[in-house]
Every structure is written in C-alpha cells, then in structure tokens.
N, C-alpha and C positions, 0 to 999 in steps of 0.2 A: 504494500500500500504506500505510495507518496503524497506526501504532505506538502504542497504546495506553499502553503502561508509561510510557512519555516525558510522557503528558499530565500537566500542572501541575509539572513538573520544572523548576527551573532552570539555565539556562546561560552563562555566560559566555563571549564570545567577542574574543579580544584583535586586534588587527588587524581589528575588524569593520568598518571604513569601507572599506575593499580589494573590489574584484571577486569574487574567490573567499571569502574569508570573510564578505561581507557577502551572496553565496547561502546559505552554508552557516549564516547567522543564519536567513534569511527559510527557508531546508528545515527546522530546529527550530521554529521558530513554526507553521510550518504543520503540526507535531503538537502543539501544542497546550502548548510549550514554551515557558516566560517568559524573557526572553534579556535579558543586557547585550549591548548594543555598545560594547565598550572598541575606544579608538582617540586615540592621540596629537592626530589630527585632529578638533574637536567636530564642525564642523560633517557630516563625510562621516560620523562616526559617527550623528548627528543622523537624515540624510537615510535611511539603512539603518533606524533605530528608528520612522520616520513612516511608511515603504513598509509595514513589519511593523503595526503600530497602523492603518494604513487599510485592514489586509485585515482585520481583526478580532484581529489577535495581541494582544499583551503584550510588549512592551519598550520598554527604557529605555535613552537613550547616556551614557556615561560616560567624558568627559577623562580622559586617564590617561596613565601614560610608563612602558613594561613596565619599563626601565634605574632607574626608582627602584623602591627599596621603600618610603618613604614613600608616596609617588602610589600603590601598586597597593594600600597599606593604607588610604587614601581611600575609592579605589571599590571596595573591599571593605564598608565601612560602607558606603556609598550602595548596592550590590546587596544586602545584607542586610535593609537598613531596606525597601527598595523593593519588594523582588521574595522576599527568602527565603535561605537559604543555598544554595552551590552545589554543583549533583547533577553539572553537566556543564563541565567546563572544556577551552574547544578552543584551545587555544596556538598562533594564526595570523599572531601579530606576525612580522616578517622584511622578509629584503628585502636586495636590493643597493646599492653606491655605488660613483659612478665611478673614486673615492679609493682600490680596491680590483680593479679591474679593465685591464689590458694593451689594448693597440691593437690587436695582431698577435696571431694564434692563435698562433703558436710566434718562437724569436728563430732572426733571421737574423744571420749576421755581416756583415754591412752596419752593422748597428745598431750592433757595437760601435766601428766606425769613425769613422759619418760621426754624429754628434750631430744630433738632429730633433727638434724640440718638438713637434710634434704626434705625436711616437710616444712612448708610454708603454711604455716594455719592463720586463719584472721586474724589473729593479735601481731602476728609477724607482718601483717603487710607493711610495705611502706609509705607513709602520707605522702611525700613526693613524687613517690609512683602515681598514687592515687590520683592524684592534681594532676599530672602532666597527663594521663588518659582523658581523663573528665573536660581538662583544657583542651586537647588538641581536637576533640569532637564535639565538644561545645562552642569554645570559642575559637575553635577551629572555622567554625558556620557564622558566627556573630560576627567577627572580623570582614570576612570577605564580604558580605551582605552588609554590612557599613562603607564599605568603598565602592561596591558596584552598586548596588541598590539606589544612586542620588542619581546615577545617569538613566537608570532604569525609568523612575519615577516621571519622569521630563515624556516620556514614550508611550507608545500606545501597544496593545500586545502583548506585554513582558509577563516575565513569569521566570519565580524562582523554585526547582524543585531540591529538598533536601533529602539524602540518604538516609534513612533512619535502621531499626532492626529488626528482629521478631524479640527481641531482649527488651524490647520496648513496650512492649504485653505485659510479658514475665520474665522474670528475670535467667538467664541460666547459672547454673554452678560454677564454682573456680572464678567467675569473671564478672567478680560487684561493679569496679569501676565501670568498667563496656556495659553494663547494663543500664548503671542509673545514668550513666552519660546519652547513651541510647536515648533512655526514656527523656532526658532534657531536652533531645532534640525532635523529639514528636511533640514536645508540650510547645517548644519554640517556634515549632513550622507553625500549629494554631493562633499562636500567639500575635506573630509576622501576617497571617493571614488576615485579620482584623487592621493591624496596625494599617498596612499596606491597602486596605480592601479601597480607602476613596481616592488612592492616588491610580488603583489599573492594577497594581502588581497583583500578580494571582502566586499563593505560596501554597503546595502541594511536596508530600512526601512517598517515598517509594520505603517499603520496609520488608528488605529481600528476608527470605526464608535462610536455610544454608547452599552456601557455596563452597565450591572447594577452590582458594585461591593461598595466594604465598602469605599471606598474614598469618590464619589458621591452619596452615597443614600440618604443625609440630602436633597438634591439638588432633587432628582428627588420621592423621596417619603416620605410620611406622613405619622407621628407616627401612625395613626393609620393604616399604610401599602395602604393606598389608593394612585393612584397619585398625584402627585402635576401639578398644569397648565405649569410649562415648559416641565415636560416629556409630557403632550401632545400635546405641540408644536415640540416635539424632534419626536415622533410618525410620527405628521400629514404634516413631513418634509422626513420621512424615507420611502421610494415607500415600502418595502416591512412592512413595520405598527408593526415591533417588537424591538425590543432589540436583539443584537445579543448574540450566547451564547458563553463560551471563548472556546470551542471545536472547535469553527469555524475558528479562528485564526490558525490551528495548520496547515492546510496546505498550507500555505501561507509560517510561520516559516520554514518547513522541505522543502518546495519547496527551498528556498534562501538558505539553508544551502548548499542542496545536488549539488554538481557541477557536476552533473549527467543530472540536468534537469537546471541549472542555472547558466553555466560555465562563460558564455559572459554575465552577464548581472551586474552589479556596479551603484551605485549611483541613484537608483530607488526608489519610494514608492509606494506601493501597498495599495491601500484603501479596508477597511473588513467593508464596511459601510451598507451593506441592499441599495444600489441607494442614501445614504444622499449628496454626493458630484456632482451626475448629477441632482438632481433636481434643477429645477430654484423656482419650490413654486407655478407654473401654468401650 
C-alpha cells in the first residue's frame, strides 16, 4: 500500500541505527519520505542512511545524544539545512542496562542470607543505573520533542509517534527500570497528545510485543544460539508462539503517520504483540 500524503515529508528518526527503528527508517523512505537517522552511534546510523540512499531514498545520518539538548539542537540545524523541517518525528531512542536489571525473576530468602556476587537482587541494584535507563527512555523522548516539536507546531500534518513497550501494561521480571521507564513513556505520548492537540500535532505510540534484536538477545538467547527458559516463557505467553519480525511494525508506523487513515485519532497505543497483552496465561 503507498501512502501518498507522506511523499516529500520529513522524518526524523532517533534511535535509527537499532533493528526496529532503523526498518521503521527504510518503511518511510520507501514512501517517498526524506529521513534523518539520529543515532548516538555514527556509524550504524550511517549504515541504515546508505541501505535507504541505494534503494533510491533520501537520507541523511546524524550523530546525536537524545540526553543533550545541545546535541539534538545540532542535528536539528543539520536536518533543517539538509533535508527541511520536521513533518515526522519517531522517538525510538531507548533501551536497557545491566546496571538496572536483577538476576533472579523474584527474591528468595536464601539471598538475604547467604551473600552471592553473581546474584544481583533489588537491594543490589544501582540508583545510577536506574536513572540512566529511566533517563535515556524518558528523557531520551522529552528532549528530542523539545527541539523538533517548535518547527513541527508552525505545520500542518505533523505527527509525533513514540516507541513504547508491552512492559508498559505490566511490568516484566529482572527489568524494573525498562519497565516503569516504559510505562513513562505511554503516560507521556497521552500527555503530549492533549498538550499538542490545538496546535495539529497528533502524538500516537506503537508498543511492540517481543522482538529478537541486539539489545535483548543476552536475555532471550544462549551462546550457543539455543533458547534460554525466559524466551520460553515469552513464547508460551505469546497466542501466536513467535517473535514478531520488525516488518511487522511498519504498518502500524505508516498507518499513525498518514492523516489519510488517522486524522482523529491522538494519544493512542497500538500493541504489535502476536495476543501477548490479551492473554491472561489460561
């Protein structure tokens, strides 16, 4: 299906050297959408702008650090100068750290006995971990949407979609940060949707089920590529018994963009989960 209204639109996409946002770059280009890849990292942001440019797109990658403001008012001038002001901003920066994440799905009291360094129980976590997960997915999305958002607002059409999680429901095990961060950022797109609602911007979030990408794979699989017992609990929770792939995501993203099929709708999340969020487990 092509999306006509999107053609010659700009996009910005933060996180775009990642797996899933760096599809969700190359799904706007291939409507005919001029895209930054923002990305901490040049060169994967690089690699994602050269894919999009050798199929005939339009884009450009831009070093950036969503945690500054300075930096995202950088590649703000460089997507301005380059590419135009921004019609589309997908707020894809995120992500976990170990510094923020438990051993054990729940505590035993064993743990408060016997001292185990290789066990990280919640007393052990680290507050600086904590903050720096919570910050870079929170105000990972606040940041950027403070710099793009003022040229947006001037526009007609615009629409900001954010990344959120299924942790954003409920939470999962081992991964409090990622979770309540998660859930800040579904409270945040509602929140942005009202703010935003009389200037045009439409704020809409996508809240993928599991994927298997380079963030999570310590997590769901084993060196020697086999599963690990939580992706089979990720599985034997998912009705449809897969991992989803990040193509699948893409109409979801172009559906929220296009105000053709999604003019009235603001302040939503759309779950890409295979049934993870309607099961009860029985």
């Amino acid at each position: 299906m092509t999306h006509e209204n999107l053609k010659g639109r700009v996009a910005v996409v933060t996180g775009g050297g990642g797996v899933l946002c760096g599809d969700f770059a190359k799904a706007l280009a291939r409507q005919g959408v001029k895209v930054a890849v923002l990305d901490l990292n040049e060169a994967a942001a690089q690699k994602v702008a050269d894919e999009i440019t050798a199929q005939g797109g339009t884009a450009i990658a831009v070093a950036c650090n969503v945690l500054e403001t300075e930096s995202m008012r950088k590649a703000r001038e460089t997507v301005n100068e380059k590419l135009g002001t921004c019609d589309i901003l997908l707020n894809g920066a995120g992500g976990n750290n170990p510094k923020g994440t438990t051993t054990k799905e729940t505590l035993e009291a064993v743990d408060l006995i016997e001292k185990n360094d290789d066990i990280k129980t919640f007393f052990d976590l680290d507050p600086q971990g904590i903050s720096f997960v919570f910050n870079l997915n929170f105000l990972g999305t606040l940041i950027p949407t403070q710099v793009f958002a003022a040229d947006m607002a001037k526009k007609k059409n615009t629409c900001i979609v954010m990344i959120t999680s299924m942790n954003a429901y409920r939470p999962l095990t081992k991964i409090p940060a990622y979770s309540a961060a998660k859930a800040a950022v579904k409270n945040f797109t509602e929140f942005m949707a009202v703010h935003f609602a009389e200037v045009g911007i439409r704020v809409n979030a996508i809240a993928p089920g599991f994927f298997s990408t380079n963030q999570n794979k310590t997590l769901l699989w084993n060196e020697d590529g086999t599963p690990t017992a939580r992706t089979g609990k990720i599985l034997a929770a998912t009705p449809m018994k897969r991992f989803g792939e990040p193509e699948e995501l893409e109409g979801s993203l172009l559906f929220l963009c296009d105000e053709a099929y999604s003019s009235f709708i603001t302040g939503t999340t759309i779950a890409v989960d295979g049934g993870f969020s309607a099961y009860s487990g029985v």
